[in-house]
ROVEX-663335 format. One record per residue: residue in one letter; x, y, z of N, C-alpha, C in turn. Coordinates in Angstrom, 2 decimals. Example, Ala and Ser with C-alpha at 12.3 -4.5 7.8 and 13.67 -1.06 7.14 Angstrom:
<pt A <13.19 -5.69 7.80> <12.30 -4.50 7.80> <13.20 -3.30 7.80>>;
<pt S <12.85 -2.25 7.08> <13.67 -1.06 7.14> <12.90 0.03 7.87>>;
***
This chain:
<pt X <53.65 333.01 268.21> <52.65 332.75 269.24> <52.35 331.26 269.29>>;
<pt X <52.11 331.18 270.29> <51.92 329.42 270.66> <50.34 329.13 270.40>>;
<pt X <49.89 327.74 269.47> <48.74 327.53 269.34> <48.13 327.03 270.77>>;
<pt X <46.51 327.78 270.92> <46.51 327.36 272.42> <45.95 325.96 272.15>>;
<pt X <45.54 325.23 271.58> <45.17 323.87 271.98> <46.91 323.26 272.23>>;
<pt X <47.95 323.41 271.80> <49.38 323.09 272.08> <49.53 323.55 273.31>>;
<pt X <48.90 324.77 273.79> <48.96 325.15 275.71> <48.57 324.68 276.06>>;
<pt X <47.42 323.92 276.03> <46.53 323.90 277.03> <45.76 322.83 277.00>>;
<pt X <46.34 321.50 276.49> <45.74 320.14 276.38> <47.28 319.47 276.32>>;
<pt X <46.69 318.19 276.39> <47.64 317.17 276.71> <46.52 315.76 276.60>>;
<pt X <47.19 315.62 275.00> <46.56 314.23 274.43> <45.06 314.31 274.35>>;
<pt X <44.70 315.54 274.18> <42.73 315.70 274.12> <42.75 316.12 275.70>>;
<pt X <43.04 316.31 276.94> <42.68 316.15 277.87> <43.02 317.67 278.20>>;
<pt X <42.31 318.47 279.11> <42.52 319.70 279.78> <43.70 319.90 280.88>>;
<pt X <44.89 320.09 280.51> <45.29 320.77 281.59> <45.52 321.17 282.94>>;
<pt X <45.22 321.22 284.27> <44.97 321.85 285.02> <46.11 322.87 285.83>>;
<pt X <46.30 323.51 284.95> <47.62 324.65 284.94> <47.05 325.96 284.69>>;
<pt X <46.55 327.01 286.02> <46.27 328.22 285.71> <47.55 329.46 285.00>>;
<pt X <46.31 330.10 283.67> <47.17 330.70 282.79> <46.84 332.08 283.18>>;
<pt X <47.59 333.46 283.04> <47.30 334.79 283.69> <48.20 335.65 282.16>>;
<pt X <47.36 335.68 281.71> <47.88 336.36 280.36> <47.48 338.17 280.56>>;
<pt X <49.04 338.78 280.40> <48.85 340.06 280.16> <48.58 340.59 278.99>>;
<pt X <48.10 341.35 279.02> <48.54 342.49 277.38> <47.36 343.43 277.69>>;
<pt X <47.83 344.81 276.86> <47.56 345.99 277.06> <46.45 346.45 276.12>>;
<pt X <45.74 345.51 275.48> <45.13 345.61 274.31> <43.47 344.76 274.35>>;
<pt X <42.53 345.76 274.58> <41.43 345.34 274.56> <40.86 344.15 274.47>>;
<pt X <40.82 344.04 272.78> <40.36 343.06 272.04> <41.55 341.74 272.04>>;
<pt X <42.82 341.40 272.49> <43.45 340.83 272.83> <42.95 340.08 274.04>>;
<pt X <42.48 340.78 275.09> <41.45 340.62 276.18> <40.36 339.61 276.38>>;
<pt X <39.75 340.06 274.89> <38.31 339.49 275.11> <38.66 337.94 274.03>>;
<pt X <39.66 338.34 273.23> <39.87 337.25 272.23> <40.53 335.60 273.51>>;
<pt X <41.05 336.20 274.48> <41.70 335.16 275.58> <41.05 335.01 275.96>>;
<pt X <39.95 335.75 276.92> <38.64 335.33 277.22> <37.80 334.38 276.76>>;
<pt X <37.50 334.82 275.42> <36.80 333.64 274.62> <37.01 332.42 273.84>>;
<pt X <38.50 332.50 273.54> <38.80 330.86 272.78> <39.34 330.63 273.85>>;
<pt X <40.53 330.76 274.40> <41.35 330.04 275.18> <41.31 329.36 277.28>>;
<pt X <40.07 328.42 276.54> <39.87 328.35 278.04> <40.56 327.97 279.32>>;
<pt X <40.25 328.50 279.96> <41.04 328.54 281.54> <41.96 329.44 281.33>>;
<pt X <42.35 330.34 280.35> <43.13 331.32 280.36> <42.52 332.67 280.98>>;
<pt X <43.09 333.40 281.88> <42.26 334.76 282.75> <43.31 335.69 281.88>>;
<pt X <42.42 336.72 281.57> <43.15 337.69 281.14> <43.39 338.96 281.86>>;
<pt X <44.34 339.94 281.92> <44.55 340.88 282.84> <45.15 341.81 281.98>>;
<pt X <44.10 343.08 281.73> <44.38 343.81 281.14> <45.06 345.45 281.36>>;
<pt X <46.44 345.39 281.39> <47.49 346.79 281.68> <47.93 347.81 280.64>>;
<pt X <48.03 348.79 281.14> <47.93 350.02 280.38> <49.32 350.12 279.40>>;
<pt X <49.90 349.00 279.97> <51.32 349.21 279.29> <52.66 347.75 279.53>>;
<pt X <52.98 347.75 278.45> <53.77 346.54 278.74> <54.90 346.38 278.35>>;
<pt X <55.73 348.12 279.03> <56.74 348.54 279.02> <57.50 347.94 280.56>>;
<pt X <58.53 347.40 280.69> <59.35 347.27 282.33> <58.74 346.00 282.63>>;
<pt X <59.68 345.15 281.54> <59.56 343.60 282.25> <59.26 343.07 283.14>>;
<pt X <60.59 343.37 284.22> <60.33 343.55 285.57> <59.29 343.78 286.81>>;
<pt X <58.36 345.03 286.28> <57.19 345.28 286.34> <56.33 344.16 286.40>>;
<pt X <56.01 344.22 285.29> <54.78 343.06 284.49> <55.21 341.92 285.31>>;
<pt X <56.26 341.03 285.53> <56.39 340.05 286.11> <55.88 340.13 287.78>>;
<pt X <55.55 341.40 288.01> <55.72 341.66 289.96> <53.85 341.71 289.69>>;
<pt X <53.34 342.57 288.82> <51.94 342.35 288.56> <51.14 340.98 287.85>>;
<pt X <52.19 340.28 287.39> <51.23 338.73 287.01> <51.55 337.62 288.56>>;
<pt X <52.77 337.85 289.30> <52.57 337.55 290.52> <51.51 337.97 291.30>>;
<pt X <51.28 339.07 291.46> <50.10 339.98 292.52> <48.93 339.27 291.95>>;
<pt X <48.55 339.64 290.75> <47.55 338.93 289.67> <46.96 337.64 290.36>>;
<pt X <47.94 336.59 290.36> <47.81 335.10 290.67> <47.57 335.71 292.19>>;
<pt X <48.13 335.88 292.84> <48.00 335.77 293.97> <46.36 335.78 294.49>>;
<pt X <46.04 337.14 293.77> <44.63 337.57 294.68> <43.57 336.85 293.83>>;
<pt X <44.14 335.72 292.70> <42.72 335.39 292.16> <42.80 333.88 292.93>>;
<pt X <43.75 333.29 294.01> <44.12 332.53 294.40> <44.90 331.29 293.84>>;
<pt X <45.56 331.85 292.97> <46.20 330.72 291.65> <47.56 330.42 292.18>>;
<pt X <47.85 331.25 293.28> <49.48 331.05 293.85> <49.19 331.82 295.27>>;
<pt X <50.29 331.49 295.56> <50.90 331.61 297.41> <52.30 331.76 296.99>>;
<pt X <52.47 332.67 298.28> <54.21 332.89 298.40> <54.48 331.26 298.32>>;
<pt X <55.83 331.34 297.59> <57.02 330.38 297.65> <56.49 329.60 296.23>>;
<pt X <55.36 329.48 295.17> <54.95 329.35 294.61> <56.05 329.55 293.22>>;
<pt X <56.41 328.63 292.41> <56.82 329.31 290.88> <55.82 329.50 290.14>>;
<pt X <55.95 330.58 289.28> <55.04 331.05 287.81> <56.40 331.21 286.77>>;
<pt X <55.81 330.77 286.12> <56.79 330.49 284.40> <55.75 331.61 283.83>>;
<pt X <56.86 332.57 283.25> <56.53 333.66 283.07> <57.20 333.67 281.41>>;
<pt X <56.59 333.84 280.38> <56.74 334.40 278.86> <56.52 335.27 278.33>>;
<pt X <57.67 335.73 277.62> <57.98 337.21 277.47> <58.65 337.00 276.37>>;
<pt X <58.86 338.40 275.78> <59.67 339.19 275.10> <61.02 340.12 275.79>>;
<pt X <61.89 340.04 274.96> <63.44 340.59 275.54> <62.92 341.98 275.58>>;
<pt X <61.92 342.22 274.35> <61.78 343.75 273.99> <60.92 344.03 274.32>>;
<pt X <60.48 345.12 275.26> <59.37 346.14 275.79> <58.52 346.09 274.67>>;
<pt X <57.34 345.76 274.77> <56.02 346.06 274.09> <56.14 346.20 272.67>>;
<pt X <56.72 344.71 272.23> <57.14 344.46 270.89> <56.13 343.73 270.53>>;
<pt X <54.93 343.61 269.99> <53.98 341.97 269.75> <54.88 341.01 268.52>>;
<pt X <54.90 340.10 269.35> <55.74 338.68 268.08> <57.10 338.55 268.53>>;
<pt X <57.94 339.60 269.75> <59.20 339.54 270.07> <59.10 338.13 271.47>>;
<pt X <58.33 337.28 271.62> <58.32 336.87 272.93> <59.46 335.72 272.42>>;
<pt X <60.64 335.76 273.53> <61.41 334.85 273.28> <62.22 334.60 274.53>>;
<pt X <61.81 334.75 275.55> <62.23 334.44 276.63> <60.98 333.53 277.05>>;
<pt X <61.88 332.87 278.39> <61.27 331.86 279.49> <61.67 331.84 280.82>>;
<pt X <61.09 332.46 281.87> <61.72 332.55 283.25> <60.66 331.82 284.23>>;
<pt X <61.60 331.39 285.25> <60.73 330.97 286.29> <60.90 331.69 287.16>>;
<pt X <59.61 332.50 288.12> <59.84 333.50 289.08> <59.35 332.45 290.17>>;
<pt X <59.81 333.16 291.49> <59.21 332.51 292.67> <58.42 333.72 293.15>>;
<pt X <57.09 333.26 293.80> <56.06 334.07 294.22> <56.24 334.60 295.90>>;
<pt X <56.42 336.15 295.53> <57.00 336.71 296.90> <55.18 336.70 297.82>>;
***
């Protein structure tokens, strides 16, 4: 897992890069909520079908106004369906 002051600063300074973190897990939820600021959390029942999850953190951004069609989101993941600690991918999607 990535330390979030390593996400989400640059030289002491904030960022201004909206973050849309999934996971299926409550207290995962509230823990993003509360240290990691400017991170929104979005909490799904399941974080099985990659594919999936990537079409719902698009929708996600969309309606909280963080993206528009034609938009990229860099999307981090795991190869493996609802593995915690497997994230080892990096994709860039374009926002339908």
């Amino acid at each position: 897992m990535c330390d979030p002051d390593c996400c989400l600063t640059d030289g002491g300074r904030r960022l201004q890069i909206p973050i849309v973190a999934l996971t299926a897990e409550d207290y995962v939820a509230r823990q993003v909520a509360g240290v990691m600021k400017g991170v929104r959390a979005r909490l799904e029942g399941s974080m099985v079908g990659t594919s999936r999850l990537l079409n719902i953190a698009a929708l996600s951004a969309k309606e909280q106004g963080l993206a528009k069609a034609g938009d990229f989101i860099v999307a981090v993941h795991g190869a493996i369906d609802a593995r915690p600690g497997s994230t080892n991918m990096c994709k860039v999607i374009t926002v339908e």
